[in-house]
N, C-alpha and C positions, 0 to 999 in steps of 0.2 A: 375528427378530433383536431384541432386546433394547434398548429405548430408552436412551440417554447419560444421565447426571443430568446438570441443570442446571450443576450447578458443576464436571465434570471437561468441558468445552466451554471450547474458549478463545476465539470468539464465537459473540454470538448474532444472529439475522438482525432486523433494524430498518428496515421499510417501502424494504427492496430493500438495504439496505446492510448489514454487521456491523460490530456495535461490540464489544471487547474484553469477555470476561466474567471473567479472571482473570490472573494475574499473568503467564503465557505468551503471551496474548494482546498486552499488554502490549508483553513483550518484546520479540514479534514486530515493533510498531510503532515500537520504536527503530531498526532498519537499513532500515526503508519512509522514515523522515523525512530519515535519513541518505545515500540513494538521491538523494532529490528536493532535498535542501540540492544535493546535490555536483553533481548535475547542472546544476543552475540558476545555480550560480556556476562550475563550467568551462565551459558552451557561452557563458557570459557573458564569461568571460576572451576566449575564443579566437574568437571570431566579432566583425566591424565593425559587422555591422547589426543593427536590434533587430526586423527580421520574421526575420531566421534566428535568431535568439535564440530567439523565439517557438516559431517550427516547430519545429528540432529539441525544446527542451526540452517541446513538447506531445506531441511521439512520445514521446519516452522518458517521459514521466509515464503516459500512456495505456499503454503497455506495463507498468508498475511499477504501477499497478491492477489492472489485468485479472491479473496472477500475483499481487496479496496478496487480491485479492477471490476469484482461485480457493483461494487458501490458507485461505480463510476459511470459502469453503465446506465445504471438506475436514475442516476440525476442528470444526464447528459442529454 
């Protein structure tokens, strides 16, 4: 199989993470920020306490990594 160039990869892997290599990349990271805003501000709206605040909003952030860091792998 045929290695990717460098610059049709939309990341690349950086000591266990990937960082964005081109404008897709990118893009991709516009609705992962928009994920993590909206979540952090509706379980903040709708919850009294700040350990449920906590919790839930660390499940759902943990979940919203593991599928862009799979996504990342995928196109990498």
């Amino acid at each position: 199989m045929a290695k990717k160039s460098n610059r049709s990869k939309w990341f690349v892997p950086v000591r266990g993470s990937y960082l964005p290599n081109n404008w897709l990349g990118w893009l991709t990271y516009l609705p992962f920020t928009a994920y993590l805003i909206l979540t952090l501000v509706l379980t903040w709206s709708y919850t009294s306490n700040l350990a449920k605040t906590i919790l839930v909003v660390a499940i759902f952030w943990v979940v919203g990594a593991a599928v862009m860091t799979w996504l990342a792998r995928r196109t990498s």
